[in-house]
C-alpha positions as CSV (number, residue, x, y, z in Angstrom):
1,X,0.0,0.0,0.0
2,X,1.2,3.4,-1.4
3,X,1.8,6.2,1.4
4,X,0.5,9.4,1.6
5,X,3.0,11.7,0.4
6,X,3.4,15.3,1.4
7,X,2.7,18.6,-0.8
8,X,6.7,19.7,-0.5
9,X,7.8,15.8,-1.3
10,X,5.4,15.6,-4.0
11,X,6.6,19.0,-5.9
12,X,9.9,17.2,-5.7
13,X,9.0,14.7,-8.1
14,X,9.5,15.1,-11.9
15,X,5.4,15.0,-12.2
16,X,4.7,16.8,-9.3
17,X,6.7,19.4,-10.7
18,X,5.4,19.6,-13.8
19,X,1.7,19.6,-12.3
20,X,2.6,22.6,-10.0
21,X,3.9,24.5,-13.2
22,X,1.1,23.7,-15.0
23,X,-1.5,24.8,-12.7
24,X,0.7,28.3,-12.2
25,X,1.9,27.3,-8.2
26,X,5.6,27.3,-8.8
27,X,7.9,28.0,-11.5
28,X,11.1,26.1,-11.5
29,X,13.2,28.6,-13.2
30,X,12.4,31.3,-10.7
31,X,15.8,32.1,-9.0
32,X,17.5,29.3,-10.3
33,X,18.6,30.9,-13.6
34,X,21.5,33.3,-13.7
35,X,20.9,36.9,-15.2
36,X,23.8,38.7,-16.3
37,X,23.9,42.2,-17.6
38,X,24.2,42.7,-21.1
39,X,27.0,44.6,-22.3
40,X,27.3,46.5,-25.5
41,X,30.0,45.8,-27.5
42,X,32.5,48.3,-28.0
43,X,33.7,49.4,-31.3
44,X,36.3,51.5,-32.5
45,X,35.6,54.8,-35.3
46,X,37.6,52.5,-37.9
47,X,34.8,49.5,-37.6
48,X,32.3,51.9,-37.7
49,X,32.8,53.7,-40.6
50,X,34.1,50.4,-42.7
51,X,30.9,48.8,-41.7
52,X,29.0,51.6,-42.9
53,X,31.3,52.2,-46.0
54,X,29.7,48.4,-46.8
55,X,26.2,49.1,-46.1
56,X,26.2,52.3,-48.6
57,X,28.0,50.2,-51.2
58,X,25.0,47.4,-50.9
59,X,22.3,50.3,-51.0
60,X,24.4,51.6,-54.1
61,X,24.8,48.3,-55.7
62,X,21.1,47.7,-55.1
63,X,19.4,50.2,-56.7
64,X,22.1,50.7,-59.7
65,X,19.3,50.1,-62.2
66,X,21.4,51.1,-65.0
67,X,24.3,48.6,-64.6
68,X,22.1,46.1,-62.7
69,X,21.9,43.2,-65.3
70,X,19.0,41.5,-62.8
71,X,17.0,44.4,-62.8
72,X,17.3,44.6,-66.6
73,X,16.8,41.0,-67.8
74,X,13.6,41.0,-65.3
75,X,11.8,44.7,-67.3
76,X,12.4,43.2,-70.5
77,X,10.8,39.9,-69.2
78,X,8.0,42.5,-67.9
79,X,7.5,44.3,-71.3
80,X,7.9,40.8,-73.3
81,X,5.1,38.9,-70.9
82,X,2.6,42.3,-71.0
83,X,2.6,42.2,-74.8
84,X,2.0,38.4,-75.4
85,X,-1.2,38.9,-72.4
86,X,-2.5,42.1,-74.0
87,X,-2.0,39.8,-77.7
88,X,-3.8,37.5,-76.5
89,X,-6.3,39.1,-75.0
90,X,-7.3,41.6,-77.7
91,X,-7.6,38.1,-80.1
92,X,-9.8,35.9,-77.7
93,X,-12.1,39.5,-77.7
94,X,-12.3,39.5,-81.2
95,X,-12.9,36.1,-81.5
96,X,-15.7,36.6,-79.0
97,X,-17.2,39.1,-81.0
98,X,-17.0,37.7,-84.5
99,X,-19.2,34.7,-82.9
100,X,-21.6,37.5,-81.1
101,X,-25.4,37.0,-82.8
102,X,-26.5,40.2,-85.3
103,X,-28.0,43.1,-83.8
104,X,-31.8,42.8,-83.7
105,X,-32.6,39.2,-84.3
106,X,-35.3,37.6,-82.2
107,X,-33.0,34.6,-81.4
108,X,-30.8,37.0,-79.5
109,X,-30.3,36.0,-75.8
110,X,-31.3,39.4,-74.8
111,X,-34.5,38.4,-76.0
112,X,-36.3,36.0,-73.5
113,X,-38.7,35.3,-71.4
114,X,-37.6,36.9,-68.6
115,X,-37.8,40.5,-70.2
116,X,-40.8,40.0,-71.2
117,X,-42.2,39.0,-67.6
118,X,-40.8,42.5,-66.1
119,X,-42.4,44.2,-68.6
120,X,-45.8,42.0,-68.9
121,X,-46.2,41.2,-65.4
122,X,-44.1,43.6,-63.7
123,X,-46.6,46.3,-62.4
124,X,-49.5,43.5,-61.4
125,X,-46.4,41.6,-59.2
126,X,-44.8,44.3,-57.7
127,X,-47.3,47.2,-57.5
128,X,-44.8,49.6,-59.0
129,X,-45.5,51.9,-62.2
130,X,-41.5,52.3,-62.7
131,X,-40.4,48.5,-64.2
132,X,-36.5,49.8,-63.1
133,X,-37.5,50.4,-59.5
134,X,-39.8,47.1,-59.6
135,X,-37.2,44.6,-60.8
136,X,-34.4,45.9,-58.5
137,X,-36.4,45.8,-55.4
138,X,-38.5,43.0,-56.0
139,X,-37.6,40.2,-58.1
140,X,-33.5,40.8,-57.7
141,X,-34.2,42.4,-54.2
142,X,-31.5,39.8,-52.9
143,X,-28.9,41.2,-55.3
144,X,-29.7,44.9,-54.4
145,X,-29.7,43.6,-50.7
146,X,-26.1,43.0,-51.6
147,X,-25.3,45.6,-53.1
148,X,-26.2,47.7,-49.8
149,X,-23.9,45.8,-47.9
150,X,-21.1,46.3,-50.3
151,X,-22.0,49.8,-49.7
152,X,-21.5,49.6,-45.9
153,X,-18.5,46.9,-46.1
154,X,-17.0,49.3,-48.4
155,X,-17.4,52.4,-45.6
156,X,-15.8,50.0,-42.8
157,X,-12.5,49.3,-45.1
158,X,-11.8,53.0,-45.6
159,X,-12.8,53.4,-42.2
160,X,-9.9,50.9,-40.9
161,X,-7.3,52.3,-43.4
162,X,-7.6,56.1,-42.9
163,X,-9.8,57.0,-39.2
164,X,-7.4,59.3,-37.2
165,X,-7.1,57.5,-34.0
166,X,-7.2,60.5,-31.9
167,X,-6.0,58.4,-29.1
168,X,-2.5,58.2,-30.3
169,X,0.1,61.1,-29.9
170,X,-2.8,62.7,-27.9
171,X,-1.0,66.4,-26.9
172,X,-2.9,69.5,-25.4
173,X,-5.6,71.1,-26.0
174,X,-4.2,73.8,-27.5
175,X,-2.6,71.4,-30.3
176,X,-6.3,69.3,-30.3
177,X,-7.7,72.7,-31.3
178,X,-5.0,73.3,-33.7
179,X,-5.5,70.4,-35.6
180,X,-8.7,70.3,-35.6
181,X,-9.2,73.9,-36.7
182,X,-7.2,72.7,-40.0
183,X,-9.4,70.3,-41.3
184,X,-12.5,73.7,-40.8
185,X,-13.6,75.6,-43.8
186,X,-12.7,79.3,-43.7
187,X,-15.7,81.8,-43.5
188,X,-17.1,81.9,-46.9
189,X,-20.1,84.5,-46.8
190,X,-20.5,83.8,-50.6
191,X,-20.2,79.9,-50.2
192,X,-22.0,80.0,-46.7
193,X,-24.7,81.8,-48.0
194,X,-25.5,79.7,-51.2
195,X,-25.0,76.4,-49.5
196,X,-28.2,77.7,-46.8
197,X,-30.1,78.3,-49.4
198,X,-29.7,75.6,-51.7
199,X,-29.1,72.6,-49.0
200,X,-32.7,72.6,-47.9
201,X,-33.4,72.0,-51.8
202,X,-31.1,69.4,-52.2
203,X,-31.8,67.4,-49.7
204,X,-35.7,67.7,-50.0
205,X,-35.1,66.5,-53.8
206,X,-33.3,63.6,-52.6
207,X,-36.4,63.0,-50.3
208,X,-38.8,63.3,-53.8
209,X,-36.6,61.1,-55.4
210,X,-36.6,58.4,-53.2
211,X,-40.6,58.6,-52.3
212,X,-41.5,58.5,-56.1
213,X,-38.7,55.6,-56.7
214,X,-42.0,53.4,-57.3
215,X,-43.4,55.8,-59.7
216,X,-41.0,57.7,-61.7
217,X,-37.2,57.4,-62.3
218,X,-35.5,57.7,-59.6
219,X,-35.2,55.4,-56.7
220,X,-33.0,55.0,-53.3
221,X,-29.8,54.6,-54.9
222,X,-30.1,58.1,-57.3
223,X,-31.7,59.9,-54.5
224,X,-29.7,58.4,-51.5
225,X,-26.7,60.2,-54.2
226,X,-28.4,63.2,-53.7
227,X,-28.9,63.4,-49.9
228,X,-25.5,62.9,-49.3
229,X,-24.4,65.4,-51.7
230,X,-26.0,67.8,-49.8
231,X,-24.8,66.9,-46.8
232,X,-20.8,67.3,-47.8
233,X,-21.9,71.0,-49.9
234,X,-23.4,71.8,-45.6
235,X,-20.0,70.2,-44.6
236,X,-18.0,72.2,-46.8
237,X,-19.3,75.5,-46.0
238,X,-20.0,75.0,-42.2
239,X,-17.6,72.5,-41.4
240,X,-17.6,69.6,-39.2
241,X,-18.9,71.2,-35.6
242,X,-21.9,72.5,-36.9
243,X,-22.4,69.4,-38.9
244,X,-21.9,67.2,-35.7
245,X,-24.6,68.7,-34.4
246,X,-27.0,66.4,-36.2
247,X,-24.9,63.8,-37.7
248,X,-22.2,62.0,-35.9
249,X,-20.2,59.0,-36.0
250,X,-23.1,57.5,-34.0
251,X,-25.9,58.8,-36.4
252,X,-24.7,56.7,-39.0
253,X,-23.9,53.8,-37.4
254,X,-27.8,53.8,-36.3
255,X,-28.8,54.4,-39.6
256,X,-26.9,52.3,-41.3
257,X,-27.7,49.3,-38.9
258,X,-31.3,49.8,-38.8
259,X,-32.1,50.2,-42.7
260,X,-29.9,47.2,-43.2
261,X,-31.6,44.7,-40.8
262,X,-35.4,45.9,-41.6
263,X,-34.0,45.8,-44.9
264,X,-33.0,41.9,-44.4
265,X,-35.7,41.1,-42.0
266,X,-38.3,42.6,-44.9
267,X,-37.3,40.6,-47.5
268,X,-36.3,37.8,-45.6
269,X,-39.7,37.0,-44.8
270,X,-41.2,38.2,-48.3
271,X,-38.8,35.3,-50.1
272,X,-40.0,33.0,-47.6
273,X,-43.5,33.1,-48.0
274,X,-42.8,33.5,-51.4
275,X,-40.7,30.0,-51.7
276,X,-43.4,28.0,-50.2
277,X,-46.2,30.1,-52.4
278,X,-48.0,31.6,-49.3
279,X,-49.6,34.6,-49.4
280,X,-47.6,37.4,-47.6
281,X,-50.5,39.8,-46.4
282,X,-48.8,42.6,-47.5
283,X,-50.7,45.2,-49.9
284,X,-49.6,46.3,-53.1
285,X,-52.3,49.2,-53.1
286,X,-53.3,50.9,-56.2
287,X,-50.9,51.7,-58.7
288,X,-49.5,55.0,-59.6
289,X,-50.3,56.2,-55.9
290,X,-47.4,56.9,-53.4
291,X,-48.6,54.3,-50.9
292,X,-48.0,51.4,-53.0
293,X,-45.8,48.7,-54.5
294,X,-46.0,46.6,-51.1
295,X,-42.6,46.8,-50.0
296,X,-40.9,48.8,-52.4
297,X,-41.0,52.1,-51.0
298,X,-39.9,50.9,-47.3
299,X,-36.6,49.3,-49.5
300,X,-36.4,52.4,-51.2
301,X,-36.2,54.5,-48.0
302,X,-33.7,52.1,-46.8
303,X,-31.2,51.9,-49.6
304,X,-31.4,56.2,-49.6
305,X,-30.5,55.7,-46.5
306,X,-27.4,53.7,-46.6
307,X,-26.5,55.6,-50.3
308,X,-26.5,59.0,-48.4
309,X,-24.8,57.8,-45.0
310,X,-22.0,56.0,-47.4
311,X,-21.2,59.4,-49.1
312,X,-20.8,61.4,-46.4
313,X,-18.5,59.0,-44.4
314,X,-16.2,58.3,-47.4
315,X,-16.2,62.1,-48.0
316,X,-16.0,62.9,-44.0
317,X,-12.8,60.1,-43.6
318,X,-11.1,61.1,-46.9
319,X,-11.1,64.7,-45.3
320,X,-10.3,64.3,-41.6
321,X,-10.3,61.1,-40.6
322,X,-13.2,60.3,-39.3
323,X,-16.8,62.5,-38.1
């Protein structure tokens, strides 16, 4: 029969040990390895300066184009490969295109049934008087759903590459001021006073544009463009405090977020009941009138949305860094 061994006898064996350091109770290099201070070599001025000599001579030798023969034998390599690729390329094209059908046959792909159901059926399916607006937000609603996304991905990768982590190198707040002040507009009467007047316009066109998306030409995407045009003209003649004021950092995140999910969520549920053929209780009103199309005009708001929130951050981190 084993005995009982002790918590100090049982650290001294090799897997008592190695349980202890596992488990974090004792390390068994802790005072048991010698540290000696490290001593920087001394060199005289002669080893200096021949070991720099060397290390111009390499940075000389290195980029030499002209009397590197690497260098050279790689560019004409370069030029040879580009012209047999652009060769090529320019004869697959034209082989392409000597085998494309002639222009107006019947036979054509272009020709199908699947043009000819948008323009048939497009206004008793989707509600919509504008066949554009009806196709893009209802039968290829997932692709357009994707293409929002790309939108906000888009806005998070130039976020990543250029904000201006204020946190870094963080001085006074004189020097805060400083550099902030930079990135202001000067006082333009001339500019100040055009962009009061026409902003209001511009943005309430963009709010047109979107709402009659369904009816005429327009649409989120055209009038979300137009929002956020408006938006950088305010920026660029007020500048970013005033601006703040009613869109931050946090405004768009919000915005963004929320016309995205209902967005998903929307349409989610509209290809679901449309998969299994059930009716999806949603209206598609009278055509022509502004309360229709089912959910078109709720997508339409959403993607204006995202489109004008998208321009002002690219133009807001291209310009500063951030909100």
């Amino acid at each position: 029969m084993s005995r009982l061994l002790s918590e100090e006898e049982y650290g001294r064996r090799p897997i008592g040990a190695f349980k202890q350091w596992v488990n974090g109770i004792r390390d068994p290099y802790l005072n048991n390895v010698e540290i000696r201070e490290k001593i920087q070599p001394q060199e005289s001025e002669e080893v200096l300066r021949k070991r720099q000599e060397e290390a111009v001579a390499v940075i000389r030798q290195v980029h030499d184009v002209a009397n590197n023969s690497q260098y050279t034998l790689f560019r004409k390599f370069y030029k040879a490969a580009a012209l047999v690729c652009c060769l090529t390329l320019t004869i697959l094209l034209l082989i392409t295109v000597a085998y494309l059908p002639p222009v107006g046959n019947a036979g054509n792909p272009a020709h199908n049934e699947v043009a000819a159901k948008y323009i048939e059926d497009g206004m008793q399916d989707t509600g919509a008087v504008n066949i554009v607006t009806g196709m893009i937000l209802d039968y290829r609603a997932f692709d357009t759903f994707g293409e929002s996304n790309v939108l906000f991905i888009a806005t998070c990768t130039v976020l990543i590459l250029m904000r201006n982590d204020k946190k870094k190198g963080k001085g006074s707040a004189e020097e805060e001021e400083k550099r902030d002040s930079f990135y202001e507009p000067k006082n333009d009467k001339i500019l100040q006073t055009v962009a009061m007047v026409l902003v209001p316009f511009i943005i309430l066109f963009g709010i047109y544009v979107i709402l009659n998306g369904h009816l005429s030409p327009g649409g989120g995407f055209s009038g979300g463009a137009v929002i956020g045009a408006g938006l950088i003209l305010y920026l660029n003649a007020f500048g970013f405090e005033k601006t703040e004021r009613f869109f931050t950092a946090k405004t768009y995140k919000w915005i963004s977020f929320s016309a995205l999910s209902f967005y998903c969520i929307a349409k989610s549920y509209s290809f679901y009941t449309g998969a299994h053929h059930l009716e999806s209780g949603i209206p598609l009103g009278t055509p022509g009138n502004i309360l229709s199309s089912g959910l078109i005009l709720p997508l339409n708001i959403c993607v204006g949305l995202v489109v004008a929130c998208t321009m002002y951050a690219f133009f807001a981190l291209f310009r500063k860094g951030g909100f």
